[in-house]
LUMVOMAR-409953 format. One record per residue: x, y, z of N, C-alpha, C, O, CB in turn. Coordinates in steps of 0.02 Angstrom, whole numbers, plus 32768, in hexadecimal, padded with zeros to 4 digits. Atoms other than C-alpha are relative to their C-alpha. Glycine has a CB too. Layout:
% LUMVOMAR-409953
n_px n_py n_pz ca_px ca_py ca_pz c_px c_py c_pz o_px o_py o_pz cb_px cb_py cb_pz
X Y Z X Y Z X Y Z X Y Z X Y Z
...
//
This chain:
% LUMVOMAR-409953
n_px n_py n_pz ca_px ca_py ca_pz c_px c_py c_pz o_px o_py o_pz cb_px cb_py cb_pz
802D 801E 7FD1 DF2A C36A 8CA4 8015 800C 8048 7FEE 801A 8075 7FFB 7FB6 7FF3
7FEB 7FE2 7FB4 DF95 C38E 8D3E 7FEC 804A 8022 7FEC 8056 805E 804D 8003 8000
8022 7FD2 7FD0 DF4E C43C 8D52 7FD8 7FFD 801E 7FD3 8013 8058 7FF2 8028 7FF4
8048 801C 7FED DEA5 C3F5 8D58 7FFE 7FDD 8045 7FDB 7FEC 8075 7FE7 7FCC 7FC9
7FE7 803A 7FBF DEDB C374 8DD9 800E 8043 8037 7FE0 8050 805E 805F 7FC1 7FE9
7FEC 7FCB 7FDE DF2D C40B 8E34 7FCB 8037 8024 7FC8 8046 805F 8027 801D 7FD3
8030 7FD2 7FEE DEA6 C486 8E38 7FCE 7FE1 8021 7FBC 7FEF 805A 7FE7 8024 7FCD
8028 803C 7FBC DE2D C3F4 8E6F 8005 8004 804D 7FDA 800C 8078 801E 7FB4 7FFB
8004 800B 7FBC DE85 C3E0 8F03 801F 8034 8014 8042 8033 8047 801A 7FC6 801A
7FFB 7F97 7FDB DEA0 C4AE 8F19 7FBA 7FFD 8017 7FA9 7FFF 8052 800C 805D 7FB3
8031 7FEF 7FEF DE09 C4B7 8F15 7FD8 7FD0 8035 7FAC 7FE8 8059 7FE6 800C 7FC9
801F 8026 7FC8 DDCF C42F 8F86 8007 8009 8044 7FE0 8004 8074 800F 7FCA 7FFC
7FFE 7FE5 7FC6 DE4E C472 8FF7 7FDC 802C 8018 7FB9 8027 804B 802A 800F 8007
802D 7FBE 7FE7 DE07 C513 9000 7FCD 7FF8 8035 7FCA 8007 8070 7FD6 801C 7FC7
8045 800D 7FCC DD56 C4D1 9026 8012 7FD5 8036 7FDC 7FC5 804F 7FBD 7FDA 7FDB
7FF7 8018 7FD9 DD9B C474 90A0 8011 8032 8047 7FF6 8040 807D 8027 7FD7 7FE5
7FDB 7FA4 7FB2 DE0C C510 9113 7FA4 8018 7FEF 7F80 7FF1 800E 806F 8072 7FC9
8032 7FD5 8000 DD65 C571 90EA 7FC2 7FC2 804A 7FAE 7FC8 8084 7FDF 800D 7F95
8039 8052 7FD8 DCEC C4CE 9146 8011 7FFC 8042 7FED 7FFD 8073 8012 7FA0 7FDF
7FD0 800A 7FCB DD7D C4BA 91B5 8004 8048 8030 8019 8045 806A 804B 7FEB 7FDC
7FE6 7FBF 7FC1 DD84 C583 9203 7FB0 7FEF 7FFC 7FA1 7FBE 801E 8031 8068 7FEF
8052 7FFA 7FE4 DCB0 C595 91FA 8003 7FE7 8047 7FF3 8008 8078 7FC3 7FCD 7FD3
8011 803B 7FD0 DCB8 C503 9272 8016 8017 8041 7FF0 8017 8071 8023 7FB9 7FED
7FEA 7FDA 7FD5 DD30 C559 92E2 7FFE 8044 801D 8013 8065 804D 8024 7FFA 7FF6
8033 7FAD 7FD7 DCDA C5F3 92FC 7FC7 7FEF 8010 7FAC 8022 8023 7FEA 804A 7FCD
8048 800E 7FFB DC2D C59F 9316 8012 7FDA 803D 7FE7 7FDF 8069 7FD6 7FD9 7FBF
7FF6 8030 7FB2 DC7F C524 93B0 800E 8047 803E 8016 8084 8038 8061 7FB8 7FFB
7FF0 7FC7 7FCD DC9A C575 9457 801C 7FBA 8041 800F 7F7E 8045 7FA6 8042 801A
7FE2 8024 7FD8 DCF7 C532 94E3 7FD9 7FCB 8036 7FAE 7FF0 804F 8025 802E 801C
8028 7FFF 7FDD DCA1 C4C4 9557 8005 800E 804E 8038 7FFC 806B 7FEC 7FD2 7FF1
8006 7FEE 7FB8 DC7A C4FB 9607 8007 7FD1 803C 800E 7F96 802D 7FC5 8019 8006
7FDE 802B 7FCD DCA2 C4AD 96AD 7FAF 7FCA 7FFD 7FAB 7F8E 7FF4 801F 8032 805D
8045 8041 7FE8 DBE8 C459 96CA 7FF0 7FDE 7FC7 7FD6 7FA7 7FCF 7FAC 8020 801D
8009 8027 803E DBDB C428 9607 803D 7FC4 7FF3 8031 7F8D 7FD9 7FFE 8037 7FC3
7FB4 801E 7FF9 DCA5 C3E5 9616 7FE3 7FBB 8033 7FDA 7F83 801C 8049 8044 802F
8029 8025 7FB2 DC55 C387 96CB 7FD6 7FB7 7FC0 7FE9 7F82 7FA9 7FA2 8058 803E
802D 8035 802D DBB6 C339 9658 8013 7FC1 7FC8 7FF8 7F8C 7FB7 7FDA 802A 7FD9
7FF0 8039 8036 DC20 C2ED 95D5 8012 7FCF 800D 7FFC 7F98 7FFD 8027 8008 7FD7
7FD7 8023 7FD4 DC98 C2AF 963B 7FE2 7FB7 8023 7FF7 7F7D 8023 800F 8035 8035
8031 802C 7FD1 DC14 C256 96A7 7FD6 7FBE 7FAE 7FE1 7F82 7FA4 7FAC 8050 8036
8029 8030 8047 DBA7 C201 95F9 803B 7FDB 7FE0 802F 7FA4 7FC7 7FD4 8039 7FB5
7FEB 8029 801F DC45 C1D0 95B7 8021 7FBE 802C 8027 7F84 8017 8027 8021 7FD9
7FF3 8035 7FDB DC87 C179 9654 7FD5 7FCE 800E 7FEB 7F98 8023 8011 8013 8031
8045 8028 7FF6 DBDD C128 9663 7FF9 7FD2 7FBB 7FF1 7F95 7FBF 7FB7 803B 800B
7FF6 8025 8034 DBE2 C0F4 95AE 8032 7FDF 7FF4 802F 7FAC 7FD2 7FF9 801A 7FD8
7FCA 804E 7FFC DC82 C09B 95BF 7FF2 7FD7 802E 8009 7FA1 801D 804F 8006 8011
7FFB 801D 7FCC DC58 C051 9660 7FC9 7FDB 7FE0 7FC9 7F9F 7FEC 7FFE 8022 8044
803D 8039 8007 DBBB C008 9616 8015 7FC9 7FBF 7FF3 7F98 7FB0 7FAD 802E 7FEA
7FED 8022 8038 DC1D BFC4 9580 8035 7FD7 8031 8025 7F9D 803B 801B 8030 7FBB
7FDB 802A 7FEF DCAE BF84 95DC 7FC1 7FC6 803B 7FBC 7F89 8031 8049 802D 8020
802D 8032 7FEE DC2A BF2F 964C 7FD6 7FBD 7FDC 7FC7 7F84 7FF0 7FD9 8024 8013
8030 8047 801D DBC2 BED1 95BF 8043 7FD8 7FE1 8043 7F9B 7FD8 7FB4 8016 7FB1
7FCE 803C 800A DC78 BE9F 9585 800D 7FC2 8036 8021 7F8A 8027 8041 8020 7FF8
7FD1 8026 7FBD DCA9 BE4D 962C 7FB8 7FD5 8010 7FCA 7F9E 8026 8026 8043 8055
8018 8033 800D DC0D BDF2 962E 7FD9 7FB9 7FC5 7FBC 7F84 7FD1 7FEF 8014 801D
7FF9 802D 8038 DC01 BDA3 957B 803E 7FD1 801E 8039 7F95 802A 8011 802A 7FB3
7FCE 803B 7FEA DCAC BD62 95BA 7FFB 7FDE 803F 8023 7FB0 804A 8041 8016 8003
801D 803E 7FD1 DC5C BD12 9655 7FD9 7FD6 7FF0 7FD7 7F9C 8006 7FE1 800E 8031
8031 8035 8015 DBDC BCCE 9604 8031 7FDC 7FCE 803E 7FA2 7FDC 7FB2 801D 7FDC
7FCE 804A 8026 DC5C BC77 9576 8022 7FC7 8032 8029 7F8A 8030 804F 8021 7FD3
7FC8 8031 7FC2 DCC8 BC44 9617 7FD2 7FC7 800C 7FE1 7F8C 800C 8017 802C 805D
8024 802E 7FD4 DC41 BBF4 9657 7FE8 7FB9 7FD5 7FD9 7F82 7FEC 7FBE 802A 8020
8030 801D 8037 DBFA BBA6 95B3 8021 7FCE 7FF6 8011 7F93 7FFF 7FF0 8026 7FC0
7FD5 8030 8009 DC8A BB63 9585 8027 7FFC 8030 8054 7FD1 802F 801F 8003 7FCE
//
């Protein structure tokens, strides 16, 4: 039963490196104005999260 077990997870590896290079030949680096865009949406998406945190905890302050 241990080959079975074995080859299972040969073979899973496999398809895995195989899944795993595709992926890395299909990405490409990103560029300075795409690098810029992310940069900007994700600082904006924390800023709008740390914001609705900081006022749930004014409004508790206040509540209670």
């Amino acid at each position: 039963m241990e080959t079975s077990d074995s080859n299972s997870f040969s073979a899973k590896a496999k398809r895995f490196l195989k899944q795993t290079i595709r992926v890395l030949r299909i990405t490409k680096k990103p560029g300075k104005e795409e690098y810029i865009m992310v940069l900007k949406v994700t600082g904006i998406g924390m800023a709008i999260i740390g914001l609705t945190g900081f006022v749930v905890f004014i409004i508790k302050q206040l509540i209670f």
